[in-house]
N, C-alpha and C positions, 0 to 999 in steps of 0.2 A: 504494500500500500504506500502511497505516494506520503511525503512527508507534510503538504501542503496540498487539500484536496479542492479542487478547483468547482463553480458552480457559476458559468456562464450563463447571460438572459436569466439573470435569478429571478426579479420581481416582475410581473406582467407591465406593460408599458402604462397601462391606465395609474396602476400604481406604483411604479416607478415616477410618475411625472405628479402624484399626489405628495409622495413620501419629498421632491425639489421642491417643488410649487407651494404645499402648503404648508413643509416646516420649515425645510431650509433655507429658505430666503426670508425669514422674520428676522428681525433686528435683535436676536436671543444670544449672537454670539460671544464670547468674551474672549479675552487675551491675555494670554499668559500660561497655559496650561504646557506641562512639560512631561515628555515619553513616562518620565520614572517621577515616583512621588519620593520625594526629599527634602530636607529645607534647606539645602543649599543649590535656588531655585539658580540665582546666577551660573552654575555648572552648566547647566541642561541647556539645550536651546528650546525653545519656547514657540507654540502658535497656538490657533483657536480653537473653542470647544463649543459646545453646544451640548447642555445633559438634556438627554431623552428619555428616561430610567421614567417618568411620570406618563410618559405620551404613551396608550395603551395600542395603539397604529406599531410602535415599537417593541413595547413589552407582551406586547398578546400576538396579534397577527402577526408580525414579520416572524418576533419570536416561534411562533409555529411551524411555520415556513421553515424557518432554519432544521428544527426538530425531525419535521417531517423528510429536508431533503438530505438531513447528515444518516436519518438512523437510530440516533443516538437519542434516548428519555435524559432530559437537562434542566437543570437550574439557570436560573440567568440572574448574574452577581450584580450588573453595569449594561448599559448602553448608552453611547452618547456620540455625537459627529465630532469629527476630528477635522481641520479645514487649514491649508497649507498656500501661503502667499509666496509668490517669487522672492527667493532669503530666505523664508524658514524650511524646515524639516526635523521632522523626532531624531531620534539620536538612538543604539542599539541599544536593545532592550529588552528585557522579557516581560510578559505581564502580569506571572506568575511561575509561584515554585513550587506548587503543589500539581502532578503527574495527573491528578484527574480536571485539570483546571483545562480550557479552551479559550480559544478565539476565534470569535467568524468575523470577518472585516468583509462590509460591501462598498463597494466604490461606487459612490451616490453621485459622483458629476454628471450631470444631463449630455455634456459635450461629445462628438467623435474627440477621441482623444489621440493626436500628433503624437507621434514617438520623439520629436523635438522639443517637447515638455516637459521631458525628463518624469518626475514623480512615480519610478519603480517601489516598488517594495520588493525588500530583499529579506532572504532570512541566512542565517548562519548557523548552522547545524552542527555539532561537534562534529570532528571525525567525518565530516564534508564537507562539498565543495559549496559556494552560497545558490541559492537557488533566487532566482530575479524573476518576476512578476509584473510585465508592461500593466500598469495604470490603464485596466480596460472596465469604461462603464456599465452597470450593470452587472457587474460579476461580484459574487462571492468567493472567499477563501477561507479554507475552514482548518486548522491547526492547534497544536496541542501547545499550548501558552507559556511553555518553560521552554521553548526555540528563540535564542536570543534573532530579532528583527529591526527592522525600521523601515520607514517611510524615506525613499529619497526625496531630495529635494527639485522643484519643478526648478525649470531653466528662466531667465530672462523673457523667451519668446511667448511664453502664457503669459496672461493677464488676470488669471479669474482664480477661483477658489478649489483648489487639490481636496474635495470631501471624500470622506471614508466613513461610513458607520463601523461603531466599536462596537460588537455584543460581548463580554466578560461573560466566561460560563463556565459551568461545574457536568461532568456527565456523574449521572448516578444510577 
């Protein structure tokens, strides 16, 4: 099994363009949120977040979604959008150190996305090589959340907002 299980054309278009349209573009963002929680915030590089852990579009629906297309019966710790401006990018990281802990990251930008944008995500796997992940809309990635990763950084030639939803999750 792949270390990183991929889930292209995740959300039907109706609601893929619900989940941009009606949350992500409200003025809910804020700044400063960094890959790893620490309080030596200056370490870290820093970009925006948006908690959705309230919004039941996220915690119930999509959440099922996820459920139903990993397999896996799950808890869900967190969710929230994560949203990257030309300079920022997270920084390697893992999201968790507990073995039953997960990550599904969907990438919520509405846009075709240019490979001159840069904004891969990478993961770093011991004892492998890194695995890279072109920033394609509408996909899911589903991973076991003790894989040190990060978010690259998008290039100069975008102008707009690198979103990813975060779901934190436990299988049980």
């Amino acid at each position: 099994m792949s270390l990183v299980q991929t889930y292209p054309n995740f959300l039907p278009p109706d609601l893929w363009d619900e989940v941009f349209f009606e949350y992500l573009t409200r003025p809910m963002w804020k700044w400063g949120h960094p890959s790893q929680d620490t309080h030596q915030l200056n370490m870290f590089p820093r970009y925006w977040k948006m908690e959705l852990s309230d919004e039941i579009l996220f915690s119930d629906t999509i959440f099922k979604m996820i459920e139903e297309a990993t397999g896996d019966k799950l808890k869900l710790r967190h969710v929230y959008a994560g949203g990257n401006t030309y300079g920022t990018s997270g920084d390697i990281h893992t999201d968790h150190d507990r073995d039953d802990a997960r990550t599904f990251l969907y990438h919520a930008s509405p846009d075709t996305w240019m490979p001159q944008w840069g904004g891969k995500t990478i993961w770093y796997p011991e004892s492998e090589k890194p695995i890279y992940h072109e920033f394609t809309p509408n996909c899911g990635l589903y991973f076991n959340s003790t894989i040190p990763h990060m978010g690259e950084p998008t290039t100069r030639y975008f102008e707009g907002l690198r979103i990813c939803l975060a779901f934190k999750l436990y299988v049980l």
